[in-house]
TORKOL-4160 file (C-alpha; in steps of 0.2 Angstrom, whole numbers, padded with zeros to 4 digits, m for minus):
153
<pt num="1" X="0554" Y="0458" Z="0589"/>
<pt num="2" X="0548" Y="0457" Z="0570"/>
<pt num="3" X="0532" Y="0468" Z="0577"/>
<pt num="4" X="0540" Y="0481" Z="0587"/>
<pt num="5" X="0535" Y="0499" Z="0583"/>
<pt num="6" X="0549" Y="0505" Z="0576"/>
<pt num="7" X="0565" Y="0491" Z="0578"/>
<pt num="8" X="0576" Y="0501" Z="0568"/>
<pt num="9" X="0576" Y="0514" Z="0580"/>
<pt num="10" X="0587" Y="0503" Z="0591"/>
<pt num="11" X="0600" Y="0494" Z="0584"/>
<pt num="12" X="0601" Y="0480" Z="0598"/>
<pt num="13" X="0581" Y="0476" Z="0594"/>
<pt num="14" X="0585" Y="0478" Z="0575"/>
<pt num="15" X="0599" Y="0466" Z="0575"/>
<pt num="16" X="0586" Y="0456" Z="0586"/>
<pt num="17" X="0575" Y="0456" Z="0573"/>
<pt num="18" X="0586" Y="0452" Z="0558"/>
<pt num="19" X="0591" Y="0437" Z="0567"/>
<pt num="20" X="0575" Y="0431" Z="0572"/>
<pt num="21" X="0571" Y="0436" Z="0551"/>
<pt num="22" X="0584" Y="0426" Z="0545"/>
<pt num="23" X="0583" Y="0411" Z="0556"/>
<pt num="24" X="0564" Y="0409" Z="0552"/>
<pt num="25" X="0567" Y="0411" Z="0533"/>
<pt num="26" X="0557" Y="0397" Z="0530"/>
<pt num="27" X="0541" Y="0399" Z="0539"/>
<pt num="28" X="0536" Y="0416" Z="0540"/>
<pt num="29" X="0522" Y="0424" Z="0532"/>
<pt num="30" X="0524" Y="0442" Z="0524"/>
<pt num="31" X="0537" Y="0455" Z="0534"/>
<pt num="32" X="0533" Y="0472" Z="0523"/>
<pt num="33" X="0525" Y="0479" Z="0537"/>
<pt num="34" X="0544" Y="0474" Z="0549"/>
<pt num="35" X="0553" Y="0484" Z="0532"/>
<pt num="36" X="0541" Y="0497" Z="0529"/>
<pt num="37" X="0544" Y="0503" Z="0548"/>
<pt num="38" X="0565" Y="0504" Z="0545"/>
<pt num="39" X="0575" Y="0520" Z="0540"/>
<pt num="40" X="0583" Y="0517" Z="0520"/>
<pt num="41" X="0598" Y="0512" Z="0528"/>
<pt num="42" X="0593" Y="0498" Z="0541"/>
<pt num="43" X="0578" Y="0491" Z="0525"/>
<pt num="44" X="0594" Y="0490" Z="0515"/>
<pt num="45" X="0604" Y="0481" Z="0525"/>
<pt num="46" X="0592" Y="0471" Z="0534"/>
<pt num="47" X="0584" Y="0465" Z="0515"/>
<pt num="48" X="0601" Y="0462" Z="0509"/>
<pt num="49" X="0604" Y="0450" Z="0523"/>
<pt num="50" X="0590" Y="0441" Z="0519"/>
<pt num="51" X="0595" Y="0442" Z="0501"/>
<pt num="52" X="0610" Y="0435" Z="0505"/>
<pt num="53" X="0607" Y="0421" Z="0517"/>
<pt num="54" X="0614" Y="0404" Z="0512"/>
<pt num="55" X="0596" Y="0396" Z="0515"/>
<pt num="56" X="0588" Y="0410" Z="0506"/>
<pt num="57" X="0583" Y="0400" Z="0488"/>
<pt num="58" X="0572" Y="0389" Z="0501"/>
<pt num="59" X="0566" Y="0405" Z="0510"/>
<pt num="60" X="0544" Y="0407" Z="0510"/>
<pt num="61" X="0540" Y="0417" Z="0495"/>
<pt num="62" X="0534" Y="0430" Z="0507"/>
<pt num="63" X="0548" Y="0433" Z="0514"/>
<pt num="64" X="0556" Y="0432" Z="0500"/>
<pt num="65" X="0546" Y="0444" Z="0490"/>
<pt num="66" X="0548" Y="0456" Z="0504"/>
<pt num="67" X="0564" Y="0456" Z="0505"/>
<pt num="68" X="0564" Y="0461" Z="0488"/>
<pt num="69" X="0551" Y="0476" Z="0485"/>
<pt num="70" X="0561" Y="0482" Z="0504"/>
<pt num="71" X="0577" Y="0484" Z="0491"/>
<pt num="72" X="0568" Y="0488" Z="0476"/>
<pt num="73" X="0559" Y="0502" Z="0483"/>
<pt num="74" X="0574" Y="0511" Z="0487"/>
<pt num="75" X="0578" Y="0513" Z="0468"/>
<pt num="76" X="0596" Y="0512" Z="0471"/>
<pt num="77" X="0609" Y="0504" Z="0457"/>
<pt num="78" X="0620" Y="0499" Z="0467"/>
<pt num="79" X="0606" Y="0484" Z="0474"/>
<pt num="80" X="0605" Y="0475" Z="0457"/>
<pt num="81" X="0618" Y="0462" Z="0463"/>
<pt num="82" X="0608" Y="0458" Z="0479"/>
<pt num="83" X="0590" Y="0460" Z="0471"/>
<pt num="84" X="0595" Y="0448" Z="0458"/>
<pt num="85" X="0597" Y="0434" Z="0474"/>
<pt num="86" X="0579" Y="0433" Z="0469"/>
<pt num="87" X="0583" Y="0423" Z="0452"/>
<pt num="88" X="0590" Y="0411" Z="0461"/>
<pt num="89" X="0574" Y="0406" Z="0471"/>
<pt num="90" X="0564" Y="0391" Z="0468"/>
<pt num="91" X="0551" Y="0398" Z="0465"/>
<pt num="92" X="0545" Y="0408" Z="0449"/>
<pt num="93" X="0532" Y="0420" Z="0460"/>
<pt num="94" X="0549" Y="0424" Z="0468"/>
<pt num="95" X="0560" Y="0424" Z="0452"/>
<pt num="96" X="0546" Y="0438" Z="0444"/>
<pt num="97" X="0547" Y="0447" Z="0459"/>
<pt num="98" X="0566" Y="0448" Z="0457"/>
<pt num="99" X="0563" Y="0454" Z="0439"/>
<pt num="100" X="0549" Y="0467" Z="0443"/>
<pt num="101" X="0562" Y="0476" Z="0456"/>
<pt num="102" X="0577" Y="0474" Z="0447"/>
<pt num="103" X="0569" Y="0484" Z="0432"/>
<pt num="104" X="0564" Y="0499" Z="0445"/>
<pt num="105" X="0579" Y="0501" Z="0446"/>
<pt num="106" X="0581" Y="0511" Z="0428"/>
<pt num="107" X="0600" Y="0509" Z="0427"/>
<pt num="108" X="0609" Y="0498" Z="0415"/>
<pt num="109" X="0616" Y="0489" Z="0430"/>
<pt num="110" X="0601" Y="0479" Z="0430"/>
<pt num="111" X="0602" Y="0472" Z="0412"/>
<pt num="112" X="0613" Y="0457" Z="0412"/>
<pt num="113" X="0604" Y="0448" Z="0428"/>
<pt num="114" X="0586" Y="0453" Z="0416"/>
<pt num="115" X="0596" Y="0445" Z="0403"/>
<pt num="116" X="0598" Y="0431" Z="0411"/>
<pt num="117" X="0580" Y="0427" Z="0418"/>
<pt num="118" X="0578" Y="0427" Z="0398"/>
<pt num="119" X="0582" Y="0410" Z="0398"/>
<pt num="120" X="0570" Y="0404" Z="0414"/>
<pt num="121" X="0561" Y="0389" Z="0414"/>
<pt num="122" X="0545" Y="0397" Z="0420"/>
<pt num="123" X="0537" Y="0408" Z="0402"/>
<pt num="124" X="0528" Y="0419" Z="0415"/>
<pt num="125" X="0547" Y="0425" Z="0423"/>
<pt num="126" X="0553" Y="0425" Z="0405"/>
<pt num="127" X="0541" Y="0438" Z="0401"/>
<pt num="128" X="0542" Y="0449" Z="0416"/>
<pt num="129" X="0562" Y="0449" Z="0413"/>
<pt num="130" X="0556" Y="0456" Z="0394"/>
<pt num="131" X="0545" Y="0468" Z="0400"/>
<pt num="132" X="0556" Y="0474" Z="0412"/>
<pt num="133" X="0571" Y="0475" Z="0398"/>
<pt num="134" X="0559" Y="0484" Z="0387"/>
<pt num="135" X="0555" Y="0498" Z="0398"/>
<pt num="136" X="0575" Y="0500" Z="0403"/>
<pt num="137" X="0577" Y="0499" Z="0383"/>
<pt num="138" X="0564" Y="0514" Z="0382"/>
<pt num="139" X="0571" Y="0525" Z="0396"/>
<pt num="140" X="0588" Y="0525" Z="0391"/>
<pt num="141" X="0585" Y="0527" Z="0370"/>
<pt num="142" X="0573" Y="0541" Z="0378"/>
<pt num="143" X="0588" Y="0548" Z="0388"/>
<pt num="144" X="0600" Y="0548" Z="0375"/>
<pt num="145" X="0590" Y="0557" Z="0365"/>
<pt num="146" X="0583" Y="0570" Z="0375"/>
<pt num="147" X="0601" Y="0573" Z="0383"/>
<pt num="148" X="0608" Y="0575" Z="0363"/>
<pt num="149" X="0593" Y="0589" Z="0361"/>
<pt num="150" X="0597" Y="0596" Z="0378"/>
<pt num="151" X="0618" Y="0596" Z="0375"/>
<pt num="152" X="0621" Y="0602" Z="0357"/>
<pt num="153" X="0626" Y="0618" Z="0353"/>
């Protein structure tokens, strides 16, 4: 079900297919191709359900990683809290990914879980957390200025 056409067309085969997703967490190889073929709606909720599973720290990093750049690509605030699911992975390629997504996000929602991937173990994490913090910082100083040019009167 993970390579039907177009599974979120159907919501029996998409429900198929997040089960099948979730219950082989641990073994399968990359699924962007699966969430590259769902609406917005169905790669949110499908990718927050991965996000979310209980096994999902001990998830492959492929799926995993998927997961991640599914919700991250939707550029919506409102995901920080399930992108930053990815800090809690065991792995530190997955933990960088969490960090690269959660900055696409532009929004200061995403600053305290960057924040906290400050103090990682793994130096490479660290420094895509500061990165990404960076580029927020930028954006927003940006923003505040132009909006003062733009407002006064």
């Amino acid at each position: 079900v993970l390579v039907a056409v177009k599974p979120g067309a159907d919501a029996e085969l998409l429900a198929a297919a997040t089960k099948a997703l979730l219950a082989n967490l641990q073994t399968l190889s990359s699924v962007d191709a699966f969430f590259d073929g769902l609406e917005p709606a169905a790669r949110a909720a499908t990718a927050r359900a991965v996000l979310q599973a209980p096994d999902f720290a001990q998830a492959s990093s492929a799926v995993a990683n998927s997961a991640l750049r599914a919700l991250g690509s939707l550029k919506d605030s409102s995901h920080a809290a399930d992108l930053a699911r990815g800090a809690e992975h065991h792995l530190p390629s997955v933990r960088m990914a969490a960090a690269e997504q959660l900055g696409r996000l532009i929004t200061p929602d995403a600053a305290p879980f960057l924040l906290r991937l400050l103090k990682d173990d793994d130096k490479d994490v660290r420094n895509r957390a500061k990165e990404r913090l960076e580029l927020l910082a930028d954006y927003l100083d940006g923003e505040a200025k132009w909006n003062e040019r733009l407002h006064r009167k």
